[in-house]
N, C-alpha and C positions, 0 to 999 in steps of 0.2 A: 584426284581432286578432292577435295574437302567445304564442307560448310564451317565458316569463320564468325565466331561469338564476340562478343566485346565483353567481358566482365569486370564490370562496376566493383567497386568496395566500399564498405564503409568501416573506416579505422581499421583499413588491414581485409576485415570480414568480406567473404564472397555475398554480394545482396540479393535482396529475392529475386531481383528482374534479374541477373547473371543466373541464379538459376533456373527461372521459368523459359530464359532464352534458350537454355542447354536442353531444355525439355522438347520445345517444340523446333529445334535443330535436329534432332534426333530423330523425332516423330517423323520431318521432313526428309531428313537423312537416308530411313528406312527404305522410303520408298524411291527413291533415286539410287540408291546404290554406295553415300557416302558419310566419311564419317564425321564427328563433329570435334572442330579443334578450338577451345576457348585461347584470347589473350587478354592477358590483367596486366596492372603496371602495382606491384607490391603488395601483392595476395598471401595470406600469412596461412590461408586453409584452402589450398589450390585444388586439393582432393578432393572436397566436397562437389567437385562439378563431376567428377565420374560418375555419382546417385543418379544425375541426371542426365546421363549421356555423353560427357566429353569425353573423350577418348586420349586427350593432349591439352595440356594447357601450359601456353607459353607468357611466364611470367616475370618479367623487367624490374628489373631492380634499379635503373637508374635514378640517379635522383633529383632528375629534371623533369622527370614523370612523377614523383609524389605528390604534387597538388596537382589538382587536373586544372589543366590546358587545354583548350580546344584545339590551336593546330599542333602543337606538340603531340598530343594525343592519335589525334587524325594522323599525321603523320607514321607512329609507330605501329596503329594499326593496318593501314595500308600496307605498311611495310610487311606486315607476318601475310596476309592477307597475298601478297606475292610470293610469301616464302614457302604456304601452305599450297599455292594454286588454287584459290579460293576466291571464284565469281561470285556467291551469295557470302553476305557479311549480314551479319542481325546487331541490333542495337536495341536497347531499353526506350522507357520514355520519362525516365528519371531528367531533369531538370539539365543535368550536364550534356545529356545524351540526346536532348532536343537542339540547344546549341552545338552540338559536334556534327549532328546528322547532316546540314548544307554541304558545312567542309568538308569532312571526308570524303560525299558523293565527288565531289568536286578534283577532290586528291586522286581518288582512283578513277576517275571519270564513269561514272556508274548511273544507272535509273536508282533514283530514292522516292523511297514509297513511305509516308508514314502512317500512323495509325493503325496499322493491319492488326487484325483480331481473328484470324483463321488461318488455318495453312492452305495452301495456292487449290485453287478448284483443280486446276487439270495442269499434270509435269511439263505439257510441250508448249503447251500455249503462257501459263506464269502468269495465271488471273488469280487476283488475291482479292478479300472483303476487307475493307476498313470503315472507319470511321470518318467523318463529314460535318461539315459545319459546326464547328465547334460538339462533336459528337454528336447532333442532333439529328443527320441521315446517316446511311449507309451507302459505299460505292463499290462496286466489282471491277476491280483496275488491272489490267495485262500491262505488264512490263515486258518490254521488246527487248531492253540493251543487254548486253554478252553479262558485262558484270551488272550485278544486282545490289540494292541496299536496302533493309528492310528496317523500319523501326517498330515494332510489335508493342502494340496499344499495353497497358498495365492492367494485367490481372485475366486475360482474354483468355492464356489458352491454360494456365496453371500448374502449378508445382506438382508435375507429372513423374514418378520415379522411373527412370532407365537404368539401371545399374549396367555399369561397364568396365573392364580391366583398362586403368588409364596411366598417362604416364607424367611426369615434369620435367620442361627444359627450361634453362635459364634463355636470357630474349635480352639481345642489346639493338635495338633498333639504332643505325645514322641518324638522328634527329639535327637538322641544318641550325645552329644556334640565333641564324637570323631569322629564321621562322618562329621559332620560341620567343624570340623577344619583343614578336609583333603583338602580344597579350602578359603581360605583367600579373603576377601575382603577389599581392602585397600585404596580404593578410588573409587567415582564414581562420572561422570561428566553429567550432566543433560540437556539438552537443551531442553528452553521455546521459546513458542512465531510460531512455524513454526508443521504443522504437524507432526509426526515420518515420517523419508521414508519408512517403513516397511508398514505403512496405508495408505501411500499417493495415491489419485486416477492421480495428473499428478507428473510429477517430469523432470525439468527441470537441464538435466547434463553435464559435459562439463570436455574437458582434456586440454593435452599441447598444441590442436591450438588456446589455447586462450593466448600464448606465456609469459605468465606472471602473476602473482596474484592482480597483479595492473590495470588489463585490465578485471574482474571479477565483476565489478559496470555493468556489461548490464544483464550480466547473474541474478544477484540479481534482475535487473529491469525487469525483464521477469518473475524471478518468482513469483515477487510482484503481476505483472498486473494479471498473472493466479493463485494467491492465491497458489502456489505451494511451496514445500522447494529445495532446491539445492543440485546437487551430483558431485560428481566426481569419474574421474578413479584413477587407483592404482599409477601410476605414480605421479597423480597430487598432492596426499597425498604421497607419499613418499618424494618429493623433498620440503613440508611444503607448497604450496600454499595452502591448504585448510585443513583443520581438516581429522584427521582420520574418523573422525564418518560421512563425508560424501561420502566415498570409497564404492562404490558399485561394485559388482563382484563378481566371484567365490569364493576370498578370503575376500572379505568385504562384505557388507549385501545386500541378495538380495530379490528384490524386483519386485511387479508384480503389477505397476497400471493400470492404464483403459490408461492412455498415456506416454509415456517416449521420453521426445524432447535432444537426444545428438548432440551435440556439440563440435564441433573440438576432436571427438574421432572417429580413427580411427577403434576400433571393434576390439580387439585382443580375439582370441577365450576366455580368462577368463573371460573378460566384458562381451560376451555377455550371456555365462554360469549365469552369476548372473542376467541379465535385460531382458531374453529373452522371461518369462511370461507374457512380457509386452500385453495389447491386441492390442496397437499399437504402434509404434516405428516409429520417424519420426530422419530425420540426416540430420544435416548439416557442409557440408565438403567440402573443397576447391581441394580434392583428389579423382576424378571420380573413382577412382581405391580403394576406401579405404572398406577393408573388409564388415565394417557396411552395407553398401548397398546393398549387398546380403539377409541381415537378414530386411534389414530394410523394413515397409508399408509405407513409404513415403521418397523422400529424395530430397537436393538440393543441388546443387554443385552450390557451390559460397564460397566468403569468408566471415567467420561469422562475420565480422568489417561492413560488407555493409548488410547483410541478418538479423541478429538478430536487432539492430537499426529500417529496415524498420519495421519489425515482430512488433517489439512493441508499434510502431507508430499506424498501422493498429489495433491491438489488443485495443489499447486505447481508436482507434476510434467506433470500434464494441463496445465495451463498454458502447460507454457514447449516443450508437444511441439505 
């Protein structure tokens, strides 16, 4: 028997959740007795999951699997998932991997558990900690069924190094083409150059008190100087200042870095629902009363036209001393 990964890519690249999940497969592995087998659908650096424990990764080249699909997907993992003898599957909580999580359980007829942030308290019983209401509790949940699905909260248990002698097989999953075609993919928009926010360890975001999309040249300059990529709230993408793909929230992607700096967002419970994993959350807002501050480890009332300027003044200066 073996413990079964899903790893994610981005443009080819193994992502941090594929390797953070090979981390704590291994970790869990250890103590059960088994070993850990990644499958990817066109992994161009399949190796890299051996650093953290894969032992085998089985990677598909077809090319019905290059844009992701949720049952097409589900399907192919199932499939290795049987091929491995593998009742525990792990899943990220990358955006793709919260929509596949239903169906897959479903595919393999499996207990899905998600949000988990710890490996299981005790091996015979299969109680896990997760996350709750919208992050905002914690639950201790035992899974009874034979197969298991787990989807491991982002950032919880971390890019742990296991080095391992690993190997690669090529992977043709039967994907039923009437299944594929119950989800269409008709376009897909890619961005290079800036990390995923879904990886990112800072993320620097910002709403409507930056009163306009032409006034969003500091916020760029800030992200530059911390090597970070940019977000926004849901408003700020509604009304076309900024791309959907950088909408973070309950309804857009959320995410959990090691720092999350907003800006002129006032913190309406959905935003904070999607950034609240953050491990710290710093704000800055011209509105001593503005929700954020509540949730927030750091914050500053001032107007971010004089506060983020000095900010990056300072930062440039740490920088070059």
């Amino acid at each position: 028997m073996s413990i079964l990964i899903y790893a994610e890519n981005q443009n080819g690249k193994v992502s941090k959740g594929a390797k953070e999940l090979a981390a704590y497969a291994k970790a869990y592995g250890d103590k059960i007795g088994q070993d850990v087998v990644a499958v990817g659908f066109g992994l161009e650096n399949p190796e890299e999951l051996y650093t953290y424990g894969a032992s085998k990764v089985l990677n598909a080249e077809d090319a019905i699997l290059k844009n992701f699909n949720a049952y097409a997907h589900a399907a192919g993992i199932a499939e290795a998932a049987t091929k491995e003898n593998a009742s525990l599957v792990l899943i990220s909580s990358s955006n793709d991997a919260v929509y596949l999580g239903p169906i897959l359980a479903e595919k393999m007829q499996a207990g899905y558990l998600s949000q988990v942030m710890a490996l299981p308290e005790d091996t015979d019983a299969f109680i896990v900690k997760r996350k709750t209401f919208s992050n905002k509790g914690i639950a201790y949940t035992a899974l009874l069924t034979e197969k298991k699905l787990l989807r491991i909260a982002k950032n919880s248990f971390g890019l742990k190094e296991n080095p391992v002698e690993g190997s690669v097989e090529g992977f043709s999953p039967n994907i039923d083409t009437g299944v594929y075609d119950m989800l269409k993919v008709t376009q897909v928009e890619k961005v290079s150059g800036k990390v995923p926010l879904t990886d990112a360890d800072i993320i620097v975001s910002a709403g409507r008190g930056m009163k306009g999309p032409e006034n969003w040249g500091m916020i760029e300059e800030l992200a530059d100087v911390l090597d970070a990529p940019t977000a926004c709230s849901k408003p700020v993408a509604d009304i076309g200042w900024r791309p959907h793909g950088e909408h973070v929230g309950q309804t857009g992607k959320q995410v959990a870095p090691n720092l999350y700096i907003a800006i002129g967002i006032s913190g309406a419970i959905q935003h904070l629902a999607g950034v609240n994993s953050s491990k710290y959350m710093v704000v800055i807002n011209n509105d001593p009363e503005a929700p954020f501050f509540k949730a927030a480890d750091y914050g500053v009332v001032g107007d971010a036209f004089e506060v983020v300027p000095a900010l990056i003044e300072k930062l440039k200066a740490f920088k070059q001393s």
